[in-house]
N, C-alpha and C positions, 0 to 999 in steps of 0.2 A: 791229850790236847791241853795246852798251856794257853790259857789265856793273861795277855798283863794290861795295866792302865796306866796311859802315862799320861791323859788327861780329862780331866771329869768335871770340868766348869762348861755351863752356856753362856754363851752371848759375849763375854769380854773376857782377860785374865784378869783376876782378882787378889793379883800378891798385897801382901801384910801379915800381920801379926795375927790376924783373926780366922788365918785360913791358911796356916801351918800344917796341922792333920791330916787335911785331905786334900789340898795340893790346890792353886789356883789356877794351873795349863788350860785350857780347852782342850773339846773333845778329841780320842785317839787313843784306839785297844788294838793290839795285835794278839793273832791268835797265832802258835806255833802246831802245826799237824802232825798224826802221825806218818803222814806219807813225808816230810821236813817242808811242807808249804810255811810260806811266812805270807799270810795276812793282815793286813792293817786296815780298821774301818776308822775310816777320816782322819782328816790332818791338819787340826786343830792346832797351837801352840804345842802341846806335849807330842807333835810328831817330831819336834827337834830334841829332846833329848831319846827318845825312841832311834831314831837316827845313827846318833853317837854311840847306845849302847850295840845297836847291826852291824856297825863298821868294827868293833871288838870281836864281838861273835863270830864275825864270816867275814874277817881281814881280805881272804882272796876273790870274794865275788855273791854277789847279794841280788839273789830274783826274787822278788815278791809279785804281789798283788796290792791295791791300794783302792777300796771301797769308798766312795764318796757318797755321803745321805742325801747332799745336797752342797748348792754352792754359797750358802749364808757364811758373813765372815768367820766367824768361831769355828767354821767346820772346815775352811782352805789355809788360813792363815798362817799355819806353820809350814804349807809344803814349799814356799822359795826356801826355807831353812833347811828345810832334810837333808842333811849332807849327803848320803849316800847318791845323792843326784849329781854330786860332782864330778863322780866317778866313772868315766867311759865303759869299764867292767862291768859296770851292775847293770842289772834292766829289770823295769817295773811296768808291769800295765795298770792304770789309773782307769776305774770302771765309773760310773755314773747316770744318771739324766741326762736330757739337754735341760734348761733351765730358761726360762719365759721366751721359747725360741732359738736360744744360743747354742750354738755346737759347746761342749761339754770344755775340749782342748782350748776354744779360744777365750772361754771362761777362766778357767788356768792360766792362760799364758797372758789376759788380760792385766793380771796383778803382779805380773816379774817383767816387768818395764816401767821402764822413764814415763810420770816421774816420781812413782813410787817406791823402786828401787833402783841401783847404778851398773846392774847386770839385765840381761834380756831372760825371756823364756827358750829360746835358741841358742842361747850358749851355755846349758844345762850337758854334761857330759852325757850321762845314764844314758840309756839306750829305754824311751820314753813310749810306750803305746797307749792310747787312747782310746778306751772303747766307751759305746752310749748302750745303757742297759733299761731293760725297763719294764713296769709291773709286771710280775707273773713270768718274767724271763728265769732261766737257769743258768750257769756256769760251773761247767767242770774246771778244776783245778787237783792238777798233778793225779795220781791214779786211786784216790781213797777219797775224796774232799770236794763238794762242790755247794754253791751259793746261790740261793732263791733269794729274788726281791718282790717286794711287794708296795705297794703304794701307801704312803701315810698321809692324814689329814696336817696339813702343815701348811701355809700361805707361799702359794710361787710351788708348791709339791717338795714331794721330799720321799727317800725311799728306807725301808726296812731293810734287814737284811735277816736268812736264817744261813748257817753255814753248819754242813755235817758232815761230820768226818770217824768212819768206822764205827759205827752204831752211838756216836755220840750228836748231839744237837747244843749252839749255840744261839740264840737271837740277839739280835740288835737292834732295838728298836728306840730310837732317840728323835726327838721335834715333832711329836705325836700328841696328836688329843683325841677326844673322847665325845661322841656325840649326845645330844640328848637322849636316843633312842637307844644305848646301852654300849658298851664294848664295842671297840673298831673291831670288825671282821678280820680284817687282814693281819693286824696285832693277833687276835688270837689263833690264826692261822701259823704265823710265824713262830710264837711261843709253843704250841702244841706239846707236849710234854718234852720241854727243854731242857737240858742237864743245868743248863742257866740262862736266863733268861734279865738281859742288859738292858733297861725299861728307864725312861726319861721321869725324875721325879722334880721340877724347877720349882713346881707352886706349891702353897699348904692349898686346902680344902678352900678355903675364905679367898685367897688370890686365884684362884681358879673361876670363882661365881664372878670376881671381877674383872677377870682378864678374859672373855670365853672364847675370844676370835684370834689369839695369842697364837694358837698351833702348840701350846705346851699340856702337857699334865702335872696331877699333882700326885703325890706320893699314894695319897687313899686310891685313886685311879690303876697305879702300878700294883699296889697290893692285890686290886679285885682281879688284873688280870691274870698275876702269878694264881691266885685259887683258882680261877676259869677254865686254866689251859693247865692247870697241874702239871707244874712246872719245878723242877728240882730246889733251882736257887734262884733268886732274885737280886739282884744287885742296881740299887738307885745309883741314878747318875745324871750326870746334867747337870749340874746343882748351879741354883741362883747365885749369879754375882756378890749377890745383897746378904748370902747365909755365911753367917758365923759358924767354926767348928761347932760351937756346944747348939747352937740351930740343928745342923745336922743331926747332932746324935742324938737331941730330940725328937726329931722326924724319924729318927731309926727307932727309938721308943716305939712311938707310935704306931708304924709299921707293921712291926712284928707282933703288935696284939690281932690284928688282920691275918698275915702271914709270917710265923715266924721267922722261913728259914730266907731273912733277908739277912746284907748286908750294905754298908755303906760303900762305894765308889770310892778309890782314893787312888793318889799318884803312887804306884810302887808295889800297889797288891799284884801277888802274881797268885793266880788258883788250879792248879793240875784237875782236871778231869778226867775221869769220872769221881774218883775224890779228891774233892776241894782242899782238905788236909784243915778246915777251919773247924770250930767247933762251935754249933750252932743250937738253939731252944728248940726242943720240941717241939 
């Protein structure tokens, strides 16, 4: 299983100087299977370069899957880009919630119209399906590969995801918090001994006490649940608008005195499992 990231910012992109390293896109990881599914959770900014490198890959015809957490802007706002949408060939099924009532499609096809853009949501070539999935739901994908959601504490909802494919495990759990009364259940349902486990880190400890109705976590949070659910790797992501590279790698300091086999989120890492090929602290 190949997992890549082509975007690991919340809330807005954050290009400049200060956020070279680890990329400024919004959220969006594709996972490749060994059955050759191609999954994509959210489609953030970095689903457009994600995009361009598909059309390389699989010139003649490109099926995926496309997991949406939720419909907040950082998490749709690359999909009018994805070119592979241009393409009559290809076909994607686009999975998700409804969202405060809204059918899932009309939330999509809300932001590829006038007059926010100068093409519609119906002149998208792909061959487009739309399905509404929801807590505690399953999905097979292709004959080895299928995806469990689960409900995350996050304002307006928002969903988890675990994907496993031939005795390997994924989670993805991004726009999640953490209750007074200990660990989200459903986070550590979804993490359960994860070969990696993709955990939202936006706030330090301090921004977390002051933001609590945010729907975000902070790094310390991510680390207790990779110990909880003993989970292979952890990989922060989300990252605040506001953090600077050398922020980041402070936060990853910090971390890995909690858990060490973390790393940082960034635009480009790609990680084969069941080994990651990275070399990591005891």
């Amino acid at each position: 299983m190949r997992i890549r990231f082509w975007g690991v910012r919340g809330t807005i992109p954050s290009p400049g100087p200060d956020t070279i390293r680890y990329g400024a896109n919004t959220s969006c990881v594709d996972v490749f299977t060994s059955d050759q599914q191609i999954v994509v959770f959210d489609a953030g900014t970095g689903i457009r370069p994600l995009g361009n490198q598909l059309i390389k890959e699989h010139p003649g015809r490109i099926v995926g899957t496309i997991f949406v957490t939720h419909t907040h802007w950082d998490h749709i706002q690359g999909f009018p880009f994805f070119a592979p949408l241009q393409f009559r060939n290809n076909r994607f099924v686009v999975v998700g919630q409804r969202r405060v009532g809204q059918q899932l499609e009309n939330v999509l096809a809300g932001q590829i119209s006038e007059p926010y853009l100068p093409f519609g949501y119906n002149q998208l070539a792909a061959d487009i399906l739309v399905k509404e999935m929801n807590d505690g739901e399953t999905m097979v994908i292709g004959d080895a590969t299928s995806v469990f959601a689960a409900a995350l504490d996050h304002p307006g909802g928002c969903l988890g995801y675990r994907l496993e494919n031939d005795g390997l495990a994924f989670a993805y759990c991004t726009d999640t918090s953490h209750g007074g009364d200990g660990l989200d259940k459903n986070v550590l349902r979804l993490a359960h001994k994860a070969d990696l486990l993709v955990h939202e880190a936006s706030f330090t400890p301090e921004e977390r006490v002051r933001f609590p109705d945010w729907g975000h976590s902070s790094w310390q949070e991510a680390a207790e649940v990779a110990q909880a659910a003993d989970v292979g790797m952890l990989a922060l992501f989300h990252h605040s608008p506001t953090a600077n590279d050398e922020q980041l790698e402070e936060i990853l300091v910090q971390t890995r005195t909690l858990f060490p086999r973390t790393v940082l989120a960034r635009e480009g890492l790609s990680l084969e499992l069941p080994n990651a090929g990275l070399e990591l602290p005891e």
